[in-house]
N, C-alpha and C positions, 0 to 999 in steps of 0.2 A: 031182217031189215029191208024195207021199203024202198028203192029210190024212183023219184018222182022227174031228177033235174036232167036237165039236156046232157049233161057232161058223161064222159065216158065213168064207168062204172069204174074202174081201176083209180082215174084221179078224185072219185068220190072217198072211197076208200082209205087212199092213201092219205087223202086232207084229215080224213078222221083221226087214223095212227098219227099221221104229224100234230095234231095238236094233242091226244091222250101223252102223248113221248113228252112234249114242252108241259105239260100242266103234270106229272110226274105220276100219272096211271101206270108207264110202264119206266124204270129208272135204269139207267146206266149199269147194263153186268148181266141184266134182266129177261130172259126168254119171253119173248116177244108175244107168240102163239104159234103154236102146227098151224102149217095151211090148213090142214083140214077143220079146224077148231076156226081159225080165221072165215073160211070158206062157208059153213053153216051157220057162224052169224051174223053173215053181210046177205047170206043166200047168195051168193055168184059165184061162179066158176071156178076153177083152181086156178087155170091160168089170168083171169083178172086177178086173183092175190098176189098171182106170182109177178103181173106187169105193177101193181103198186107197191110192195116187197122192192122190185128194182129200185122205182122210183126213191125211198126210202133209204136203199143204198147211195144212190147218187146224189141224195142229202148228206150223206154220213151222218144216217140216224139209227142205222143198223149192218149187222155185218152177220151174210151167210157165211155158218161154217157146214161142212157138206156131212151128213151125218150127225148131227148136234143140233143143230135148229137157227133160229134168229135171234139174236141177241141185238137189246137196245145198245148204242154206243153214241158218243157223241163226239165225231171224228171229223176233221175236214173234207169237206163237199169235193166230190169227184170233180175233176174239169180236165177239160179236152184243151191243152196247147195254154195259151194267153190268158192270163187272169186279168179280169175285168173287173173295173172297181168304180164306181159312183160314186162321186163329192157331189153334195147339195150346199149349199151357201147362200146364205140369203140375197145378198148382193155378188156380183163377182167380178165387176169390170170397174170399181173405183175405190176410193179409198185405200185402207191394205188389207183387201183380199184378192189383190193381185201377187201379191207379194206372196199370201198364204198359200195361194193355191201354186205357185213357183215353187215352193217348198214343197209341198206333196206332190207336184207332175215331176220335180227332180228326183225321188227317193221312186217313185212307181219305175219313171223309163227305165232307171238305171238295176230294176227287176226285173224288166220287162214288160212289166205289166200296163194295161189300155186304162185310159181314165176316160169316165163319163161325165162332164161336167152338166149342172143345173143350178139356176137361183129361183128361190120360192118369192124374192121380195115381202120376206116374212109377212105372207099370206098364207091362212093355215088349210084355203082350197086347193091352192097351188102345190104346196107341198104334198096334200093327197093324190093328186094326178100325177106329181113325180114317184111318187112313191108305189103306184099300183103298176105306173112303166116300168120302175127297178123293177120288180116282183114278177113280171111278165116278163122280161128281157135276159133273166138270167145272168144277174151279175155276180160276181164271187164275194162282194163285199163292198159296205159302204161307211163312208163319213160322211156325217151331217150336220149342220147346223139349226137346232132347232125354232119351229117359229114362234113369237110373243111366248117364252121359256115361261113368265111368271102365273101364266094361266093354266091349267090344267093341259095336257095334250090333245090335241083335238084328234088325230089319229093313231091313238094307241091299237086301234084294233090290228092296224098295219103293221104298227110295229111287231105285235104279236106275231101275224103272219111270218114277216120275215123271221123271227127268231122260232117257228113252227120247221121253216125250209131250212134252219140252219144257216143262215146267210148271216156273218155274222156284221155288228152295227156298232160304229164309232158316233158319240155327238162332238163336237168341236166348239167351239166359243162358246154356244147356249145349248143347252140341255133340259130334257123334261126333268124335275127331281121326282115325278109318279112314276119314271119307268127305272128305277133304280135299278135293274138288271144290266143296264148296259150302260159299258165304260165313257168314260169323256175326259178330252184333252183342253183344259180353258184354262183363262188367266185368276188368279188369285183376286178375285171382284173386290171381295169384302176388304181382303186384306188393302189392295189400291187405294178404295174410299179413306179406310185407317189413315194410311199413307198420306195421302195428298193432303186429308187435314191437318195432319201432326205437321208437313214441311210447312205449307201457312203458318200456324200457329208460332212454329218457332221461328218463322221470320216476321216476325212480331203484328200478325194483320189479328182484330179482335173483332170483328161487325164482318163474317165470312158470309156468302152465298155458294147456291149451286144451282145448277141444272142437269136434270137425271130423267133420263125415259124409263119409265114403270112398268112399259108391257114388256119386257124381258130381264129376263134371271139376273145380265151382265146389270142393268141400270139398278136394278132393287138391291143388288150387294154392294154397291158402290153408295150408294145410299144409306144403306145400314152401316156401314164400314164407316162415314163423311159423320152421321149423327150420335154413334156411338162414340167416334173419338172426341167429339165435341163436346158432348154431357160427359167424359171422361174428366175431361181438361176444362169444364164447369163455364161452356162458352152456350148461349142459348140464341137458336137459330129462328125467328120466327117464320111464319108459315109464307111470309110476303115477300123473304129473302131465299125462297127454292122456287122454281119453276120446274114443274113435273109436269112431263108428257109422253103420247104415246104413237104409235108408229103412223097414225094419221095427219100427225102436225109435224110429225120430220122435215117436212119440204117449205115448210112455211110457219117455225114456228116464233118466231121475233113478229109477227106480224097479226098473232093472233092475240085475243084480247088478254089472253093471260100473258102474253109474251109482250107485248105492249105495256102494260101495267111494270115489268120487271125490267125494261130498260129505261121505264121514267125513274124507278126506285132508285135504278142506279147512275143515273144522270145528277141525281137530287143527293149522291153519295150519302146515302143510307145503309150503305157497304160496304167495305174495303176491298174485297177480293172477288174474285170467282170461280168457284172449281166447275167445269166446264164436265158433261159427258163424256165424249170425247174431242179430238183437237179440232172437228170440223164448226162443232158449235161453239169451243171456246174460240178461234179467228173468226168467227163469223160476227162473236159479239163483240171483238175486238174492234174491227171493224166500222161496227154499225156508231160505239162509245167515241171514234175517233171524228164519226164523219158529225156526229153529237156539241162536237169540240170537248170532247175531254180529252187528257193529256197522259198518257199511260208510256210507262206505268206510274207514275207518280200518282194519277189522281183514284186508279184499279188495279189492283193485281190480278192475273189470269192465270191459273192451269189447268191443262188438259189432259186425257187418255191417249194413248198408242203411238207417240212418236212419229206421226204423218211426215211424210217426205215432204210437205209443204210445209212442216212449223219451224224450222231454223231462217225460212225468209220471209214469213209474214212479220209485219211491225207492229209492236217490237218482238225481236223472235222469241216463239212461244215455250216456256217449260212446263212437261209434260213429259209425265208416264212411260215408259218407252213396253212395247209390245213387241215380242220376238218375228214373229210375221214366218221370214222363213224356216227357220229356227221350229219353232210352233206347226208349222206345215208336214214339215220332215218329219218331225217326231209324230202325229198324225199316222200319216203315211206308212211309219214303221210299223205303229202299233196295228194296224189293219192288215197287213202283208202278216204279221207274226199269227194274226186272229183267223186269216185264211186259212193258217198252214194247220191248225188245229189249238195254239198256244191261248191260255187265259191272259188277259192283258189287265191291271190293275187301273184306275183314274190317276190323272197329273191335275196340279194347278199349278200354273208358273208364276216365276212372282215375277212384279212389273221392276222396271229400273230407272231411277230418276234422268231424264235428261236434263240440267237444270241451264237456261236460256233469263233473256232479260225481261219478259213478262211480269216474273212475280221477284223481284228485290227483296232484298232484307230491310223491313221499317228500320230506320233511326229513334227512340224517344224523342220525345218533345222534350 
């Protein structure tokens, strides 16, 4: 074999063996190759096998025994003192994932372990420059949140990588479902959407709305979750009573024309209710209905996602979904410390819990 690149021959090398080991050339139990056998088909040195051979150890992607050879293994990554761990998070200074990542820097200190925090602002360039920094920096392990979840992964190739160096990898709230290889800790979406329309429904609202952001996993299963239970329950939602949107119109989306159009709809109480995203959009439309002069909840019902520290004092206080936050961080946390140590970790969805507040009442018949 040829090499053409800058890089030291050894981490040529090695990059090879790491990805043959992850794409399953060489499996778990599995003599690796004799240096010398290594050594004639890269054509380098003995001691370049032998500096990528290390390297490969300090993966724990193989393990010399001395007189027996190299056997492939898939064991926890060497490290020296302090485990180092990366949280990625789309957002991380508002909302509750302050709260989230409270939960996961409480279960790491009390490890020991260094957290690296970063937000992609669910941008999927962003999170490739964080991701090739993880990669480079040598971290023991990471939790992630991934970006716009409902589209394809934009950096799978990364993700490979890391899972090539054995680094192992948590998603948290949003997840790729194309990298099915690796675990994630999220809330039960679908099952939510179900939820929130079945509590409407049985507090007797029949002309329900919603609002759901599309470019992520969390809004598309709350949506299937809100329309399935509704064609259950033989309730028909037309297309004029959802406002769908995506992470471009977050910051201003009441004000866009589709978002415009849905608070005339509901002005005009073409409506009854509104199950909200989460709690920032359902007080936001709360809000916008009141300054409107509508009269809520009497003239709209509202609820929303995750139990925000702000929905028990907006008016009127809001019912909504409650979201673990640190609860959900912890467990996180755990599952990644266990995945360092070498432990298989299985997928969690948690299920949400109703807070129930004066937003959305029980109708009276007429």
């Amino acid at each position: 074999m040829f090499f053409v690149a800058e890089q030291p021959k050894y981490l040529l090398v090695a990059d090879i063996l790491r990805r043959e080991i992850a794409r399953g050339v060489f499996r778990d139990g599995q003599t690796l190759m004799t240096e010398e056998d290594l050594r004639l088909r890269f054509g380098v040195s003995r001691q370049t096998i032998r500096q990528a051979i290390a390297l490969l150890e300090d993966d724990g992607l193989v393990d010399r025994r001395r007189g027996s050879g190299t056997y492939v293994r898939h064991g926890p990554r060497r490290r020296q003192g302090t485990i180092h761990v990366g949280v990625v998070a789309t957002y991380i200074t508002d909302y509750i994932f302050p709260s989230i990542v409270q939960g996961i820097e409480s279960v790491l200190n009390n490890a020991g372990a260094v957290m690296s925090l970063s937000a992609t602002y669910n941008d999927s360039r962003t999170e490739r420059s964080i991701l090739e920094r993880m990669l480079d920096g040598q971290v023991d392990g990471l939790i992630i949140e991934g970006t716009r979840t409902a589209s394809e992964p934009p950096n799978a190739d990364l993700f490979l990588r890391l899972a090539e160096r054995n680094i192992p990898v948590l998603f948290m709230n949003g997840y790729y479902p194309g990298i099915s290889q690796v675990p994630h800790v999220v809330m039960d979406d679908y099952a939510g959407g179900k939820m929130a329309a079945s509590i409407a429904l049985d507090r007797g609202y029949r002309r329900p709305a919603g609002i759901f952001k599309t470019d992520d996993l969390q809004g598309e299963e709350r949506l299937a979750g809100f329309q399935d239970e509704m064609d259950a329950r033989g309730i028909d939602v037309p297309p004029e009573r959802l406002l769908l949107f995506g992470t471009e119109e977050r910051m201003n989306l009441f004000d866009t024309p589709a978002g415009v159009d849905f608070i005339n709809m509901l002005v005009r109480k073409e409506a009854d209710c509104v199950i909200g995203y989460n709690d920032v959009f359902a007080a936001t439309l709360m809000g916008i209905l009141l300054t409107a002069g509508m009269h809520l909840p009497e003239d709209m019902g509202v609820i929303g996602f995750d139990n925000a520290t702000f929905s028990p004092m907006v008016q009127p206080p809001l019912t909504t979904l409650g979201h673990p936050k640190e609860k959900f961080g912890a467990m996180a946390a755990e599952k990644i410390l266990r995945m360092i140590d070498g432990e298989k970790e299985k997928s969690v969805s948690m299920p949400w819990i109703l807070a129930e507040r004066e937003s959305l009442p029980r109708i009276i018949p007429e």
